[in-house]
N, C-alpha and C positions, 0 to 999 in steps of 0.2 A: 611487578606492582601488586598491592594486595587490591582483592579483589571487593568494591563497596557496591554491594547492591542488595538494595530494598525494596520489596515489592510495592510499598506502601510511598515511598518515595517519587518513584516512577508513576503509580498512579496517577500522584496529585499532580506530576506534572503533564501527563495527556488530558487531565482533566480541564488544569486551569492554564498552565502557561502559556504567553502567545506563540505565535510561531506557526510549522506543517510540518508535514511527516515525509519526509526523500523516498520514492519506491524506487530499491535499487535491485528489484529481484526477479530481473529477465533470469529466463529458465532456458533450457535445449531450445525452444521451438524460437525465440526472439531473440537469443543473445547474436546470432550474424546479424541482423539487422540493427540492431544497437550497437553492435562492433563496427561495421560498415558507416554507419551515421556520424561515428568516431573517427574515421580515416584508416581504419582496417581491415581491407577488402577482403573480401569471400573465399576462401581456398588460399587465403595466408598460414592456414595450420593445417597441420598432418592431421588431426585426429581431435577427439571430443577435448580429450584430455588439456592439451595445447590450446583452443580453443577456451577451456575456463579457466586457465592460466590467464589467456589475454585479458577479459572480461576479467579476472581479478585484478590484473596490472590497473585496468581503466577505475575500477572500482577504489583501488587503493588511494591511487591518484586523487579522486573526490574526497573521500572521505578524508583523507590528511592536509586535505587543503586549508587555511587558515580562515576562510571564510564558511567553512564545513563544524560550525558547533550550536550546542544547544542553545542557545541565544538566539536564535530565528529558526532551528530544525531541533523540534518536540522529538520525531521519532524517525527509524530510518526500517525498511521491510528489504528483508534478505532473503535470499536463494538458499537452499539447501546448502548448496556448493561452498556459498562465499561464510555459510556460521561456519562449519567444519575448516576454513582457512582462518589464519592469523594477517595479523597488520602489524607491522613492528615488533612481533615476537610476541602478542596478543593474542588469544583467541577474538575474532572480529567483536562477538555483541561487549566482549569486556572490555576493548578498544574502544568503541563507539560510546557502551556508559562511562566506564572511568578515566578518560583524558577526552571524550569529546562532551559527554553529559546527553546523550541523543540513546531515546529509547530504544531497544532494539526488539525488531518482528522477525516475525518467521513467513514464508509463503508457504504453504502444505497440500497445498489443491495439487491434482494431478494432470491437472486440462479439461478439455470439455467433452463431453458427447457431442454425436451427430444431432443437430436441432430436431425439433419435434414440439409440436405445439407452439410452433413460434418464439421456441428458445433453447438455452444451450447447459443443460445440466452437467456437474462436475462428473469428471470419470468416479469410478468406485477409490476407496482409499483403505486400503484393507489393513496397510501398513500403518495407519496414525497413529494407535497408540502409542509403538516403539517410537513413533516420532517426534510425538509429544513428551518421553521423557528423556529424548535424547537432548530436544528444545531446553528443557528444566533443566538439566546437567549442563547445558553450555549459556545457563543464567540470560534464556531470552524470556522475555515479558510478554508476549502474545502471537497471535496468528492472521495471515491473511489467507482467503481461497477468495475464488471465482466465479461467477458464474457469467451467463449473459442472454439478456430480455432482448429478442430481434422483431417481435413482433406486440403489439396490444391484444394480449392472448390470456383472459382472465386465468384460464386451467392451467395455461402455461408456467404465468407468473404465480399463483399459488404452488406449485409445485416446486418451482424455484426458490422459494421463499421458504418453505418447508424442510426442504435439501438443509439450504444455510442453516435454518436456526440447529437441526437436528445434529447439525456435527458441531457448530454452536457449545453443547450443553455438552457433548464430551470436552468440547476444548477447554469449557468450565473447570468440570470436574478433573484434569488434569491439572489445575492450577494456573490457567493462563487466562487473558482476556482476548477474545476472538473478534477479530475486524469480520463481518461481514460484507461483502462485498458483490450484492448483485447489479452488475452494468446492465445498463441502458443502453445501448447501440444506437450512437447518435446521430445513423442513419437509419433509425427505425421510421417507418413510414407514418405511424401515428405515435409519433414517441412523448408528446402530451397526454396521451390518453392512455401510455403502458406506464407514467412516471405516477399517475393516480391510482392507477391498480396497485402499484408496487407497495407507494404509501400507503394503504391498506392493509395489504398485508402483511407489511412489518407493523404495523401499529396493532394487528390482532395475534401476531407473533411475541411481539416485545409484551403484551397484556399476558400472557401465560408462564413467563418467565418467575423462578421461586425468587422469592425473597433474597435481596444480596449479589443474584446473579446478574451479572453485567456484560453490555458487550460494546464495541464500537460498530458504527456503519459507512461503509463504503462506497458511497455513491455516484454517479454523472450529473453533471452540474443540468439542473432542468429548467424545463420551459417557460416554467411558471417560477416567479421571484418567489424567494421563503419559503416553498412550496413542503421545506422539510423541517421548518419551525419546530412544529411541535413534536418532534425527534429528537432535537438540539437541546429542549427544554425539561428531554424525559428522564429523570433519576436512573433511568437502568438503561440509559446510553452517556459512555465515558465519554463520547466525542466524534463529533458527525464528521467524515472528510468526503472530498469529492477529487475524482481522478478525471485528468484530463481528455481521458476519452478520443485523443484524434484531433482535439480544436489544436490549432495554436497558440503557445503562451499566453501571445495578445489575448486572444479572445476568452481561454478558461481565465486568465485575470478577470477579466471585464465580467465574465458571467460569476466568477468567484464573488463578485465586488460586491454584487446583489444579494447575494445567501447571506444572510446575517448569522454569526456564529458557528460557518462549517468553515472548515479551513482546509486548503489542499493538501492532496497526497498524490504530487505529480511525480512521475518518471521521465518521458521521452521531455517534455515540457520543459522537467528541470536542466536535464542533461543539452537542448540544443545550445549549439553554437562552439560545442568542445569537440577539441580535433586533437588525438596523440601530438600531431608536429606542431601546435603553439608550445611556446615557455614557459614554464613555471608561470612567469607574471602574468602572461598574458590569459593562461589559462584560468588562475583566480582571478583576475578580472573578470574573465567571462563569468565565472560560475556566479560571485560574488552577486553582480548585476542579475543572475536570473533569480537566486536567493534572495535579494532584496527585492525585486517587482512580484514573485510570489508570495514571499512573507507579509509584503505592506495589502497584497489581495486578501489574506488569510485573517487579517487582523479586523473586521468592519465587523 
C-alpha cells in the first residue's frame, strides 16, 4: 500500500477531531502484567523475545479489530518494539495511519529514577536522537515520556517540569510533536496541592516556548474540575489528554466527564475486560463497549 502521510494532516486531526488517543505502549517493566490481565500468565515464554511476540499477538489483535479506527481513536502510543513490528505486512505506524487513519506515537522515556524530592525523574536518554530519526523514518508523528509527581514538593515538581520541556525542545527540533507527560500519583497524599504546582509550572514552561513550537500534555485527571482550562485553550498546546492513572474506567470516565476539552489517553482502562480466549465477536464487543464509554467521556 502506498504510503499517505502528512504531517499537516495529522495535525489538524489531534487538534480538532473528536475522539482519545489508545496507549498501547507497555514496555519490559508492564508488558507481564498486561499479558496476565490478558489471560497469559507469567513464565508462559521462554525469554524477552517470546514474550513481545505475545504482547504483539495481543496488540495486533486491538488494533485490527473493527471497532479500532479513527472515528473515536485520534491517536494510538507505541513501544519501541511494536513501531519496529508490522500488522498485516505493514510497518505498525503506516498500518495504524493508512487503513485505520489513528495517529501514531512513539514512547522514548527510558523509566524512572529512584524518587527524590518527592518525585520520579526520567532515566538519562542518551540514545534519543538516533531514536528520533529512526521515529521519522518509520513515518510516526510524535512522542510520549514519563515522569511522576509522588509528592506536593514544589523543587520537586519544577525539576520535573523542566526534565520534560527540555527533551520537549529536542523532540521539536527533530520534527515531531512531544506529549509531555508528568503523572500525578493518584495516591499522592496531597495530590490537590501537587496538581497546582504542576499547573504552574507548565504554564511558565509553555510561556518560554519559541514561536510555532508545540507540544501536547499528559496528564492525571485532577481534583479540581477544569483545573487545566487554560492549557486546553493555549495555542501551543495541540491537545490536553489525561491517563487513567490506576482509577477504573468507571471512574476516569466520570472524572474525564468534568474536564472540559481534555480527552483521554487510556491504556489498562482501555484494554479491561479482554481475555486471549474470548472470540473474535466477543472480543470487539468488549473493546467496542470500552471505545465507546471512553470516547463519549472524551467528547464534553
Amino acid at each position: 500500500m502506498t504510503t499517505r502521510v502528512s504531517n499537516e494532516e495529522q495535525l489538524r486531526k489531534m487538534k480538532t477531531h473528536p475522539g482519545f488517543i489508545a496507549a498501547l505502549d507497555q514496555s519490559g517493566g508492564s508488558t507481564p502484567h498486561a499479558l496476565a490481565l490478558y489471560g497469559i500468565k507469567d513464565h508462559s515464554w521462554a525469554d524477552d523475545d517470546e514474550m513481545f511476540d505475545l504482547v504483539h499477538q495481543m496488540r495486533t489483535r486491538v488494533i485490527t479489530s473493527p471497532s479500532f479506527t479513527g472515528e473515536r481513536i485520534i491517536g494510538a502510543i507505541l513501544f519501541e518494539d511494536t513501531m519496529d513490528r508490522e500488522i498485516h505486512g505493514e510497518p505498525t505506524a503506516d498500518y495504524l495511519w493508512n487503513v485505520k487513519r489513528v495517529v501514531p506515537f512513539l514512547k522514548v522515556d527510558k523509566g524512572l529514577q529512584v524518587e527524590n524530592d518527592g518525585v520520579q525523574l526520567m532515566k538519562p536518554m542518551p540514545e534519543l536522537a538516533p531514536l528520533l530519526e529512526k521515529a521519522r523514518s518509520k513515518r510516526i508523528f510524535g512522542t510520549k515520556m514519563r515522569s511522576l509527581i509522588k509528592q506536593a514538593n514544589p523543587a520537586g515538581i519544577k525539576k520535573i517540569v523542566s526534565q520534560q520541556f527540555e527533551f520537549a525542545k529536542q523532540i521539536i527540533a527533530a520534527g515531531l510533536i512531544p506529549i509531555v507527560e508528568p503523572e500525578v500519583d493518584i495516591h499522592c497524599p496531597d495530590k490537590s496541592a501537587a496538581e497546582t504546582l504542576l499547573k504552574a509550572a507548565i504554564l511558565e514552561k509553555l510561556n518560554l516556548l519559541e514561536t510555532g513550537q508545540q507540544v501536547m500534555l499528559k496528564l492525571t485527571l485532577p481534583e479540581q474540575v477544569d483545573l487545566y482550562v487554560d492549557c486546553v485553550h493555549d495555542s501551543r498546546v495541540v491537545r490536553v489528554v489525561a491517563l487513567s492513572g490506576g482509577y477504573t474506567r468507571e471512574e476516569a470516565d466520570d472524572r474525564l466527564r468534568k474536564n472540559h476539552g481534555v480527552v483521554a489517553s487510556f491504556s489498562r482502562a482501555l484494554l479491561e475486560g479482554l481475555s486471549k480466549n474470548q472470540t473474535d465477536a466477543e472480543f470487539d464487543t468488549t473493546l467496542d463497549a470500552s471505545i465507546r464509554s471512553i470516547y463519549e467521556a472524551s467528547i464534553t
